[in-house]
C-alpha positions in Angstrom: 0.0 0.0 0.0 1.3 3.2 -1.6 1.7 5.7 1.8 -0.6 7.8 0.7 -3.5 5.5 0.2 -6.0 4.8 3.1 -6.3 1.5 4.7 -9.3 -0.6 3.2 -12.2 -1.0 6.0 -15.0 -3.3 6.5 -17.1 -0.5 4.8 -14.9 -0.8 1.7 -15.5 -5.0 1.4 -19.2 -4.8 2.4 -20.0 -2.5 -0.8 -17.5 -4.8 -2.8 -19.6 -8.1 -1.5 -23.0 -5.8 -1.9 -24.1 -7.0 2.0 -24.0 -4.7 5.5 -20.7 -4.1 7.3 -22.0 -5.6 10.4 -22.8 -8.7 8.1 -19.0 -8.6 7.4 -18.0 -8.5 10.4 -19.8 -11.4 11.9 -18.4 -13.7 9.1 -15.0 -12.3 9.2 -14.8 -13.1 13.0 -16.1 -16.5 12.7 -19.4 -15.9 14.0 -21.5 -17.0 11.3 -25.0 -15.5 10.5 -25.0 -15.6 6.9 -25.0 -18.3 4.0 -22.3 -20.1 2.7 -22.6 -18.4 -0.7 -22.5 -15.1 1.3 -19.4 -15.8 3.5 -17.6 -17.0 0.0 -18.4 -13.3 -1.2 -17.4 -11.5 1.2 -13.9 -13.5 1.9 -13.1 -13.1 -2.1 -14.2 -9.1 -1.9 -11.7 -9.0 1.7 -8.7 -11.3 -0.5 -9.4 -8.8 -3.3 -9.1 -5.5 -1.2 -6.4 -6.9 0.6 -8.3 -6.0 3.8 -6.3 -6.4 7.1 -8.3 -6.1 10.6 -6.9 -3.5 12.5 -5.8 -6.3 15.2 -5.3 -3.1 18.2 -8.7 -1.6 17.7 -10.0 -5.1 17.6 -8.4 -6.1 21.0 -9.3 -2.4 22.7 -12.8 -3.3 22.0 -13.6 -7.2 23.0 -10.7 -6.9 25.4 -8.6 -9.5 24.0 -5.3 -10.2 22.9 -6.3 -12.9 20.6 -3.2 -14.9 21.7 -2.9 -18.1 23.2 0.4 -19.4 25.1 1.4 -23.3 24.7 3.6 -24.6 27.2 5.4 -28.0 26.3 8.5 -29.7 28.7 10.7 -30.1 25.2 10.0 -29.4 21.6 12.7 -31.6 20.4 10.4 -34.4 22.0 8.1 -35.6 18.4 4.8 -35.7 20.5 4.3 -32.7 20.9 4.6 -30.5 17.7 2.3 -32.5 16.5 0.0 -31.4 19.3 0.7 -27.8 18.6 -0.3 -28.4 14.6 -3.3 -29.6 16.3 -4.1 -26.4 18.1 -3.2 -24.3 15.7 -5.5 -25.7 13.1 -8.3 -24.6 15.2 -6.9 -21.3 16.6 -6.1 -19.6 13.1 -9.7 -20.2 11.9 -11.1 -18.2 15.2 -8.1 -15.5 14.9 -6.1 -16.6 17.4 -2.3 -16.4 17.3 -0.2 -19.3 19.4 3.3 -18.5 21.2 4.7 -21.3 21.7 7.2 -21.8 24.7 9.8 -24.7 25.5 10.7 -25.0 29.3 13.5 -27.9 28.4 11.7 -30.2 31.2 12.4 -27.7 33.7 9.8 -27.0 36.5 11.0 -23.7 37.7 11.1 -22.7 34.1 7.4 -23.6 34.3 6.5 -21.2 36.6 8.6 -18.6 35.2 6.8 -19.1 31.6 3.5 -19.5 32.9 3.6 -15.9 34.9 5.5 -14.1 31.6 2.1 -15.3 29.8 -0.2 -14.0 32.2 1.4 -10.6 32.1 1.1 -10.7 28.1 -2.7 -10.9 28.6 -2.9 -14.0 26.4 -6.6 -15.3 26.1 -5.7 -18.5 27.5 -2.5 -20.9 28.3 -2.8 -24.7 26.5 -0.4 -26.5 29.1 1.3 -30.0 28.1 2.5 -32.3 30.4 3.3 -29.9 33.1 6.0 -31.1 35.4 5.6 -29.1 38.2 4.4 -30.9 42.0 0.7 -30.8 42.4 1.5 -28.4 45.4 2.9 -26.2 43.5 0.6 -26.3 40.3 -2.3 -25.1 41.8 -1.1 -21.6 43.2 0.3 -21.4 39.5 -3.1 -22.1 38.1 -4.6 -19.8 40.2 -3.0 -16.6 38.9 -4.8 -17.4 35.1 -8.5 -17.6 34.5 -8.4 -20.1 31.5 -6.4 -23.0 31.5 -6.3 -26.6 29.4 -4.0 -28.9 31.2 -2.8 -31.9 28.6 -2.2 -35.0 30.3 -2.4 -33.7 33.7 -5.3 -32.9 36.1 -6.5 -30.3 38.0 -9.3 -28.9 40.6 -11.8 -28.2 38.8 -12.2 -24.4 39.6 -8.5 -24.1 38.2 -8.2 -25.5 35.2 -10.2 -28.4 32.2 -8.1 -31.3 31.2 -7.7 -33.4 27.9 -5.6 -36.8 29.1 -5.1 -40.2 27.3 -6.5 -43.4 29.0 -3.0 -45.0 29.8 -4.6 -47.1 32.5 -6.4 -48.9 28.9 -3.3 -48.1 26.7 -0.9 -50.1 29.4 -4.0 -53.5 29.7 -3.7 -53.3 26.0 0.1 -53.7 26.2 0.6 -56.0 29.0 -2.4 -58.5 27.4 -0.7 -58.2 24.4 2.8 -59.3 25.8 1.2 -62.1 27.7 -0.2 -63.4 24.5 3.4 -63.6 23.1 4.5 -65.8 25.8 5.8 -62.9 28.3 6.0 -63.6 32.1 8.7 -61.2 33.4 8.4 -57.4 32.9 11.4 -54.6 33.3 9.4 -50.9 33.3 11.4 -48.4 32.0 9.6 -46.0 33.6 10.0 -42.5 32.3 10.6 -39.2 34.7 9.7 -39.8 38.2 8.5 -36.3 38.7 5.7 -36.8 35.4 1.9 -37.0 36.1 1.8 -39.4 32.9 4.9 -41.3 34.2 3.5 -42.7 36.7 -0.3 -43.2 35.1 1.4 -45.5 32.9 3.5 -47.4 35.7 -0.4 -47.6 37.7 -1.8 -48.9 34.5 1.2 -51.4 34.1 0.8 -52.5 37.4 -2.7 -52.7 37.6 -2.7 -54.7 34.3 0.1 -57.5 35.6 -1.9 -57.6 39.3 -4.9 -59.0 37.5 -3.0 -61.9 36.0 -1.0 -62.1 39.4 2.3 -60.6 38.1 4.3 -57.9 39.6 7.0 -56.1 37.3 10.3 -57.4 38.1 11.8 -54.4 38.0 11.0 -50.4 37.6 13.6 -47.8 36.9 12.6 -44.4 36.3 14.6 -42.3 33.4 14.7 -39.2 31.4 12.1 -39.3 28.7 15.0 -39.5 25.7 16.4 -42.1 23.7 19.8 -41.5 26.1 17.1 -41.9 29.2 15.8 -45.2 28.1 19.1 -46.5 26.8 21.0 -45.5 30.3 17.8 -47.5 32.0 17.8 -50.2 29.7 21.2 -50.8 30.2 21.4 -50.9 33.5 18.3 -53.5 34.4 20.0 -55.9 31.7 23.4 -55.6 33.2 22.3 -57.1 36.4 21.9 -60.7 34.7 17.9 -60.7 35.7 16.4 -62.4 32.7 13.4 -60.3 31.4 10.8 -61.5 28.9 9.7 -58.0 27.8 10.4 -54.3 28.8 7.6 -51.6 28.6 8.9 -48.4 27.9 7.5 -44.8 29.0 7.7 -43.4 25.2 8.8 -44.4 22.3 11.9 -42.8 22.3 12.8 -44.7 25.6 12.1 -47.9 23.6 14.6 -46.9 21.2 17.0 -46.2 23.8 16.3 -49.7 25.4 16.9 -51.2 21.6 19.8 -49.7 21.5 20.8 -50.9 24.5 19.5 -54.4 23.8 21.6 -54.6 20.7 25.0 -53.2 22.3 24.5 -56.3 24.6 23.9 -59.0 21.9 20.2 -59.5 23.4 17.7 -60.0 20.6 14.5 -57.9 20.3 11.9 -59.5 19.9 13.8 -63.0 20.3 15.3 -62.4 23.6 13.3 -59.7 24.7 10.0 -58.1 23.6 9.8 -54.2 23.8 7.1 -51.9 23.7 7.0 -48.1 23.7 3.8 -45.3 24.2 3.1 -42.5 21.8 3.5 -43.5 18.1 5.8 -41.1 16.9 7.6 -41.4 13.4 10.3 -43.2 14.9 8.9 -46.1 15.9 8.2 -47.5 12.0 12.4 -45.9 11.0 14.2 -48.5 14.0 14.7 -52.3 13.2 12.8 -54.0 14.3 10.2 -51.2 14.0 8.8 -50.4 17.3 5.4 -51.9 19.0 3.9 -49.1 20.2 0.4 -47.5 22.1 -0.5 -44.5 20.1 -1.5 -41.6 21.2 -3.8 -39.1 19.3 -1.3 -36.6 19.5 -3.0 -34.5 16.6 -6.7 -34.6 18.1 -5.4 -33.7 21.6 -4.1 -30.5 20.3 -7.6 -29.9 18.9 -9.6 -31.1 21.7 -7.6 -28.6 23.8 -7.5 -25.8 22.0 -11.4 -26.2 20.9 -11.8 -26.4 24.8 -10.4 -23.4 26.0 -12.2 -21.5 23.2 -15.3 -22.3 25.2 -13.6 -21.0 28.5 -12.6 -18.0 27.1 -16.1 -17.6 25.4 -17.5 -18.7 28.9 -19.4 -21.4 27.0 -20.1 -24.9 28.8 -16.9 -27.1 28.3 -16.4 -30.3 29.5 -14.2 -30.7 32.9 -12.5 -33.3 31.2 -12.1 -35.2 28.1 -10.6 -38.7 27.9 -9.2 -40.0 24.3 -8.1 -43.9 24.0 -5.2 -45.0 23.0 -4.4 -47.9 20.1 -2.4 -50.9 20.3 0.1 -50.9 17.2 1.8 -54.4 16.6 4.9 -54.0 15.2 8.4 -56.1 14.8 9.6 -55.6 18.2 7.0 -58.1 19.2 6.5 -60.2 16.7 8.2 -63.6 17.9 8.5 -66.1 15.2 6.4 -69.5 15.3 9.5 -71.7 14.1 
């Protein structure tokens, strides 16, 4: 735009599309009232104009920033960009801008995130597997009026919740590794200061107890391919035969793997070896990995449609449970011969 041209308003595009500027403006902000063949009008006639909503007078009056903060514990982690790309989908077609923030699995770093967010006035906070002690969460919590905790719980005055059913995802493993002929379990646990860490190591338990198995052993690691190698390593140094290890993620698995081949122990001949999430890496490993995925995509969405309806002060649901799904894969495949 030539500096001395005037910006093009909503007045401009609603006597392009031939409808009312309030009519405009209810379709350009998502909030429908007009047909499909309408909305198509007046989107080409906005494209055409090159029309730009003046995003400060639009924040000065609804009293928004139109920005929501997403909090993960490590980016380089695959599950969760794929989370965020969930999210996002459903923020840019309400007009919502994401900042996304990396606190490297730091708790502290948590806090000091969380608070920087607040004081940017975002709409809302999207929080993934926050780290931080229950005891310490809630005061956190407290400080912001809308909050979607992934894979972690809250009171319910504090915060809404979209969480995986690990309790199911870890029966579905365990039966599964029965079936193959398993009978004792090494857990490579994960963090021991994770929410989901230790959901998992319930669910394990929970799932061996019913058959009248206890793991044989449980080590706790960082949630990295170096985490579940170091723990891997370990648990098979000892000499303690194990029939299968269940892993925290799949990047632990391909730690333990890696470990299991650096010891001349055969997956899945020697020992079977499942992981949790389904990211890319479990199908690029040989054998490829057995894994419990996760929807990581359709978390993202879930959450980010949820605190729209906070933010709107809409009914939203306290919490929303998505399943997990047993994927079979060479790391448990035994042969019949």
């Amino acid at each position: 735009m030539a500096q001395n041209e005037s910006p093009v308003t909503l007045e401009d595009v609603a006597h392009l599309a031939g409808v009312s500027r309030m009519t405009v403006s209810r379709v350009l902000n998502n909030r429908g009232g007009a047909s499909d063949e309408t909305q198509k009008r007046i989107r080409d006639a906005a494209e055409k104009l090159n029309y730009r909503p003046n995003a400060m007078a639009r924040s000065l009056k609804s009293r928004r920033s139109y920005t929501i903060g997403v909090i993960v514990p490590d980016i380089s982690n695959p599950f969760f960009p794929e989370i965020f790309r969930g999210a996002e989908s459903v923020a840019q077609s309400h007009g919502y801008t994401l900042i996304l923030s990396n606190v490297v699995e730091s708790a502290d770093r948590e806090a000091e995130i969380f608070d920087k967010l607040v004081a940017q006035q975002v709409d809302g906070i999207i929080w993934c597997s926050a780290r931080m002690p229950s005891d310490a969460l809630a005061p956190v919590l407290a400080t912001a009026q809308s909050v979607v905790l992934v894979n972690r719980e809250a009171a319910p005055d504090l915060a809404r919740s979209v969480v995986v059913d690990y309790a199911l995802g870890a029966r579905l493993g365990v039966d599964h590794l029965l079936a193959i002929g398993a009978r004792r379990f090494g857990v490579i646990a994960g963090p021991e200061w994770a929410f989901g860490a230790h959901a998992r190591l319930d669910g394990v338990k929970e799932a061996l107890g019913a058959h009248g198995i206890a793991p044989n052993a449980i080590l706790f690691c960082d949630p990295t391919i170096e985490g579940g190698n170091t723990a891997a390593a370990s648990l098979l140094a000892q000499g303690e035969r194990f029939d299968a290890l269940i892993c925290y993620n799949d990047l632990t698995a391909v730690g333990a793997l890696m470990a299991c081949r650096n010891l001349g122990i055969d997956v899945p001949g020697d020992v079977a070896l499942i992981g949790f999430d389904d990211i890319d890496l479990a199908q690029l490993v040989t054998p490829t990995i057995t894994s419990l995925g996760v929807p990581r995509y359709e978390i993202g969405r879930s959450a980010m449609a949820m605190l729209l309806k906070i933010i709107n002060r809409e009914p939203a649901e306290q919490k929303l449970v998505l399943q997990p799904k047993l994927l079979v894969r060479g790391s448990t495949v035994r042969s019949s011969a």
